[in-house]
N, CA and C atoms as an extended XYZ file, in Angstrom:
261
Properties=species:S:1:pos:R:3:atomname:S:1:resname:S:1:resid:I:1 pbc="F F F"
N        -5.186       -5.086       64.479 N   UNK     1
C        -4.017       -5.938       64.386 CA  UNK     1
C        -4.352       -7.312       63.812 C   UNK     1
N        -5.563       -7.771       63.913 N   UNK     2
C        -5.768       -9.627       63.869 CA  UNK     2
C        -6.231       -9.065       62.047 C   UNK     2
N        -6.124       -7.744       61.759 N   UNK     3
C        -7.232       -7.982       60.111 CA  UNK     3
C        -5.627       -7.800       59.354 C   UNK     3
N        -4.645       -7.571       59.729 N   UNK     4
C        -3.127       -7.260       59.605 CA  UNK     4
C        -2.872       -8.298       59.415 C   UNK     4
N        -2.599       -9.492       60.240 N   UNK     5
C        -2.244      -10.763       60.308 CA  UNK     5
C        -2.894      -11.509       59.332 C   UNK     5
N        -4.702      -11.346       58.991 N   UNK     6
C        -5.193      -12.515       58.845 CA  UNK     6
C        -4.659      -11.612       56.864 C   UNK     6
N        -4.649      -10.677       56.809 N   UNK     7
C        -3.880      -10.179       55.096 CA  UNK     7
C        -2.894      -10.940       55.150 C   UNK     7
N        -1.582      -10.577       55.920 N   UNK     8
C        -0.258      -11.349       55.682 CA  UNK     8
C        -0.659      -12.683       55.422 C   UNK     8
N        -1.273      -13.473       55.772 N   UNK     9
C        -1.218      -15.162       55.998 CA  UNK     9
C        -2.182      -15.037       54.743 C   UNK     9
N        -3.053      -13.999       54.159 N   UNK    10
C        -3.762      -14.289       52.818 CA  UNK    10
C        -2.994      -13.994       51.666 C   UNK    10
N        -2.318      -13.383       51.990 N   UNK    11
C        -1.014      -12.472       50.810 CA  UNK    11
C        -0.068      -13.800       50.674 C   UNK    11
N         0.374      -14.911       51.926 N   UNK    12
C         1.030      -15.854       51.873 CA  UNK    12
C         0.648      -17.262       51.302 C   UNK    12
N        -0.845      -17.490       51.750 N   UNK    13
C        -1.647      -18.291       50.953 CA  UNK    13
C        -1.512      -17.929       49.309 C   UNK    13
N        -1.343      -16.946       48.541 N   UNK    14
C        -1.075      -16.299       46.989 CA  UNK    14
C        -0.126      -16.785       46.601 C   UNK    14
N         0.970      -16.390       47.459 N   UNK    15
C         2.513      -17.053       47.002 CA  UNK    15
C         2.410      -18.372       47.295 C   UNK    15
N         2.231      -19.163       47.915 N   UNK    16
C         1.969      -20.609       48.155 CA  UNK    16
C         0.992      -21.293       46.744 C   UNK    16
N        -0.043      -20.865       46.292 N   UNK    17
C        -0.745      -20.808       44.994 CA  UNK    17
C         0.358      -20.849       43.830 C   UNK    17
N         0.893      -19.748       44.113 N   UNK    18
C         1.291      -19.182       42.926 CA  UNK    18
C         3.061      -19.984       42.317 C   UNK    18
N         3.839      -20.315       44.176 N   UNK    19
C         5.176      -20.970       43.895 CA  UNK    19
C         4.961      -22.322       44.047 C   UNK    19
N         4.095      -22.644       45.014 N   UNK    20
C         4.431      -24.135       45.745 CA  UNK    20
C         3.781      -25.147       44.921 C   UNK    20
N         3.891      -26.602       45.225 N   UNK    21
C         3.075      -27.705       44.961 CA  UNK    21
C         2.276      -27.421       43.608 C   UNK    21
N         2.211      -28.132       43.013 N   UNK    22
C         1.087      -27.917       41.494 CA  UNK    22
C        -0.219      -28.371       41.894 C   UNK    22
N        -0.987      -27.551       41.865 N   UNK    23
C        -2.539      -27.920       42.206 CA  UNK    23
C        -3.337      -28.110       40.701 C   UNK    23
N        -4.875      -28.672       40.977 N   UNK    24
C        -5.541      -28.735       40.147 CA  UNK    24
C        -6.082      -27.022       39.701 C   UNK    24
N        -6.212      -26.737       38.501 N   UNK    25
C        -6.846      -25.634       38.252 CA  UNK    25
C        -7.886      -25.475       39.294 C   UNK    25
N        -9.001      -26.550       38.942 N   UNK    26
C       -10.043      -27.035       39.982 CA  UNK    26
C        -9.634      -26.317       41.367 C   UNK    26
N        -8.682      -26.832       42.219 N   UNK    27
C        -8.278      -26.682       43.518 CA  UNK    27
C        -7.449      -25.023       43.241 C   UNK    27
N        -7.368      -24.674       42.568 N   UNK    28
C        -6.775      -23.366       42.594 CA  UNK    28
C        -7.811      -22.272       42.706 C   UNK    28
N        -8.805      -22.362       41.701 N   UNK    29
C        -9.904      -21.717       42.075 CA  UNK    29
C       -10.720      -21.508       43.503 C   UNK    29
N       -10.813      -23.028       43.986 N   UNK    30
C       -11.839      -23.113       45.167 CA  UNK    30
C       -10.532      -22.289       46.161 C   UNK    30
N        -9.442      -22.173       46.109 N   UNK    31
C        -8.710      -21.618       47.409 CA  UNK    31
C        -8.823      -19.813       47.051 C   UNK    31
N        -8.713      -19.537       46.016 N   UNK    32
C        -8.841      -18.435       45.124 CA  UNK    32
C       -10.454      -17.872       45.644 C   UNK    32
N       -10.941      -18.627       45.321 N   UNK    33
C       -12.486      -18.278       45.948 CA  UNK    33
C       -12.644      -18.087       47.382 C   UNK    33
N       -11.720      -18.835       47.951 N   UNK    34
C       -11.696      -18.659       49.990 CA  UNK    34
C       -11.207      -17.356       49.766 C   UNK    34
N       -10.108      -16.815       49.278 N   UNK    35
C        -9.251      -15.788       49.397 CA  UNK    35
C       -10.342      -14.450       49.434 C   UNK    35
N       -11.266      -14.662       48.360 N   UNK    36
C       -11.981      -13.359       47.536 CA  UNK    36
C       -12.819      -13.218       48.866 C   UNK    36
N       -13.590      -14.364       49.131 N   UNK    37
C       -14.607      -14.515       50.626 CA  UNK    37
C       -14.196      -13.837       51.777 C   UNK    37
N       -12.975      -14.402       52.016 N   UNK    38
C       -12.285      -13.879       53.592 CA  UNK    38
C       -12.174      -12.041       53.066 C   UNK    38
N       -11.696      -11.734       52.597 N   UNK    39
C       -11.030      -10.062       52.056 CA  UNK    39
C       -12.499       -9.597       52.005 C   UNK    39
N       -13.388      -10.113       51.469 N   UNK    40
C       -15.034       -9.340       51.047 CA  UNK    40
C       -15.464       -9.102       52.640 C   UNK    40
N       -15.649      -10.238       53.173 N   UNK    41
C       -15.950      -10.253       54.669 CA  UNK    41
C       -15.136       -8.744       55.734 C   UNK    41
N       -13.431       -9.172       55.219 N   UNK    42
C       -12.518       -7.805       56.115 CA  UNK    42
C       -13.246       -6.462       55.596 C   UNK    42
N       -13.436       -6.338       54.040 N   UNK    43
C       -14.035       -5.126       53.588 CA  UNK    43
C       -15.276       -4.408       54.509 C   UNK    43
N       -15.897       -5.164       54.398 N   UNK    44
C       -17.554       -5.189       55.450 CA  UNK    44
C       -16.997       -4.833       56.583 C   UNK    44
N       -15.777       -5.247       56.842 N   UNK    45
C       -15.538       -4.915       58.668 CA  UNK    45
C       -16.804       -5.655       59.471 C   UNK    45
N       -17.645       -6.530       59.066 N   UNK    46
C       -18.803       -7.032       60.250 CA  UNK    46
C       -18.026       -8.461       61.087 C   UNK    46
N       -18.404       -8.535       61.962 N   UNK    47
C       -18.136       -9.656       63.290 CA  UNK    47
C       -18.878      -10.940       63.292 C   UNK    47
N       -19.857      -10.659       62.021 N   UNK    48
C       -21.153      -11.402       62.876 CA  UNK    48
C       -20.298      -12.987       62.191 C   UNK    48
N       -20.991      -13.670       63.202 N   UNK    49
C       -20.843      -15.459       62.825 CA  UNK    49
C       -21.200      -15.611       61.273 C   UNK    49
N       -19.877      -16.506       60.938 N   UNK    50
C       -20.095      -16.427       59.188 CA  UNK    50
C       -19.589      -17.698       59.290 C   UNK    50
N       -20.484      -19.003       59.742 N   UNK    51
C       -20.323      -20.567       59.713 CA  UNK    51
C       -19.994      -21.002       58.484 C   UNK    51
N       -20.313      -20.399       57.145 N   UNK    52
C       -19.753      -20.822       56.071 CA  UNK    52
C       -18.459      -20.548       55.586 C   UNK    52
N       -17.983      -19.502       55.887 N   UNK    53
C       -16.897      -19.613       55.668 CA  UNK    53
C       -15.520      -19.810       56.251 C   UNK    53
N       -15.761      -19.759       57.654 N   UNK    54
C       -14.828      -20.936       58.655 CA  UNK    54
C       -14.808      -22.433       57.913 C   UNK    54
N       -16.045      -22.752       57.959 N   UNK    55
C       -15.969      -23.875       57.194 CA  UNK    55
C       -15.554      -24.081       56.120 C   UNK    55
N       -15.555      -23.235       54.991 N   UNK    56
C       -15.017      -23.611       53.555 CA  UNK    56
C       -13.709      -23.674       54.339 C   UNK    56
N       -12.967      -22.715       54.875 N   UNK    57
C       -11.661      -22.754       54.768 CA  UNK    57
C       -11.159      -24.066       55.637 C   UNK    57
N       -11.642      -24.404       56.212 N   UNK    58
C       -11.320      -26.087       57.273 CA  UNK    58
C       -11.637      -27.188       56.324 C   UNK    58
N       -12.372      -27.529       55.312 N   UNK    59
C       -12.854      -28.259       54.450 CA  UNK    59
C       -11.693      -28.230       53.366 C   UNK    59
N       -10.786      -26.795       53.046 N   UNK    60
C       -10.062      -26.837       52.526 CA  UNK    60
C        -8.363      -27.624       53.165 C   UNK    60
N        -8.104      -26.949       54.264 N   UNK    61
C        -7.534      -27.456       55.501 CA  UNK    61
C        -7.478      -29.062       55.335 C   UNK    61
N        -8.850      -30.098       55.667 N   UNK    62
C        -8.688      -31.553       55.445 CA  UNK    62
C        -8.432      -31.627       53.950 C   UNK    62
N        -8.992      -31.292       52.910 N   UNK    63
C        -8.507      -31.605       51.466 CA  UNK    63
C        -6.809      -31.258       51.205 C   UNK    63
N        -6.167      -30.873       51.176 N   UNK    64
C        -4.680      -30.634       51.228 CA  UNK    64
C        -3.912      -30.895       52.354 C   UNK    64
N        -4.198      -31.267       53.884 N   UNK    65
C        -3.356      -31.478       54.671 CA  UNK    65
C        -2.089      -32.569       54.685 C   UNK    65
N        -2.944      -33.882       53.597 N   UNK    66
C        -1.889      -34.651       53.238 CA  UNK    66
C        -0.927      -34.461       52.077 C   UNK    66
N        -1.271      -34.021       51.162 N   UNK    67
C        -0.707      -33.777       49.385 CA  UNK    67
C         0.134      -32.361       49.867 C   UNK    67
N        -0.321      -31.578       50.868 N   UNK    68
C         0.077      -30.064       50.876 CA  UNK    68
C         0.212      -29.440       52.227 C   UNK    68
N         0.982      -30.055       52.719 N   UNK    69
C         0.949      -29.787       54.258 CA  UNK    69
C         1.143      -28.547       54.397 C   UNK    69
N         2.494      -27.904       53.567 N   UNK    70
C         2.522      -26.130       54.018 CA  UNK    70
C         1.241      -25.341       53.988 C   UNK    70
N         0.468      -25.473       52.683 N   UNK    71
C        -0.766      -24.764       52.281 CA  UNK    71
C        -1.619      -25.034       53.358 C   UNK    71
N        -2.230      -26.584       53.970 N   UNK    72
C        -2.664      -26.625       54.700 CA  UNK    72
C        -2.646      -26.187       56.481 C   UNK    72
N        -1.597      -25.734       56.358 N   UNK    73
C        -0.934      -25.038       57.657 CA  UNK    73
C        -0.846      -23.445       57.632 C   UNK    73
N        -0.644      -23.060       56.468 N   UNK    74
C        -1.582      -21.293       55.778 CA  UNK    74
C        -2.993      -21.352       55.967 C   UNK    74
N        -3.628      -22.394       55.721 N   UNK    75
C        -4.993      -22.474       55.937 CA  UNK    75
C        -5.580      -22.245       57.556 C   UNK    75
N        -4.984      -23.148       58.240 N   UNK    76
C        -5.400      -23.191       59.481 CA  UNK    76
C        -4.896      -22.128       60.315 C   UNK    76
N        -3.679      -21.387       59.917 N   UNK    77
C        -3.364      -20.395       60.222 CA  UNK    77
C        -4.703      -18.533       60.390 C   UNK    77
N        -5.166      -18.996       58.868 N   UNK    78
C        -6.049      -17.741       58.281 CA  UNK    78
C        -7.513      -18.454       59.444 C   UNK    78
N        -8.045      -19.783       59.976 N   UNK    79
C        -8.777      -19.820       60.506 CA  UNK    79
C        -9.292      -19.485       61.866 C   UNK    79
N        -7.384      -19.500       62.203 N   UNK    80
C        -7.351      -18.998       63.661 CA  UNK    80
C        -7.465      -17.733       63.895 C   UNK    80
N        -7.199      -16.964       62.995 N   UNK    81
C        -6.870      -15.220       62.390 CA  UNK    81
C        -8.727      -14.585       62.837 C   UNK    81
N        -9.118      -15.746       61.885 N   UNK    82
C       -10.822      -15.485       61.594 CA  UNK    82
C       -11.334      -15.758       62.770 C   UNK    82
N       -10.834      -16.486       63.953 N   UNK    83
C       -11.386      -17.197       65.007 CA  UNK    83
C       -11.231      -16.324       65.905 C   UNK    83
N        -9.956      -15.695       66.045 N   UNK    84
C        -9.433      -14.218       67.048 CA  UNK    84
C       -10.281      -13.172       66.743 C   UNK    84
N       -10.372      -12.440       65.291 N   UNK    85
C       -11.511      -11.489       65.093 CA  UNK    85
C       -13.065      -11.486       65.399 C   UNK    85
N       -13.476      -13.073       65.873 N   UNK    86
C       -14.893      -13.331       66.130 CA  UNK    86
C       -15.755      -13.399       65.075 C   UNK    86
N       -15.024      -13.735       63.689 N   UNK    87
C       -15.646      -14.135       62.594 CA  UNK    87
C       -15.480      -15.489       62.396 C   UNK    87
């Protein structure tokens, strides 16, 4: 159920990319790149502690929370997702 949720809120992070706010190419990529990370990780199906990429996605989280509050609230959403699965 939590690898269900943490797709929807990544499928929603896409449309948020794709409709909302105009980002930098720059900043489109690096969220584009969280996206590919988190899904590679669900593929693996593994649990184990993956400190880097909680972190990219919270690093992303403070970089947009002011300019992009929705995105940044998709973000923290997908961290809590990652936080419930024990990744």
């Amino acid at each position: 159920m939590p690898a269900r949720e943490l797709q929807q809120q990544l499928n929603e992070l896409r449309e948020q990319l794709e409709t909302g706010a105009p980002l930098s190419a720059e900043d489109q990529e690096r969220l584009r790149d969280l996206i590919r990370q988190i899904e590679l990780k669900l593929e693996l199906e593994t649990v184990t502690p993956d400190t880097g990429l909680v972190d990219g996605v919270n690093l992303a989280v403070e970089r947009f929370e002011l300019e992009h509050p929705t995105l940044a609230g998709t973000l923290r959403n997908i961290v809590q997702s990652l936080a419930n699965m024990g990744i």
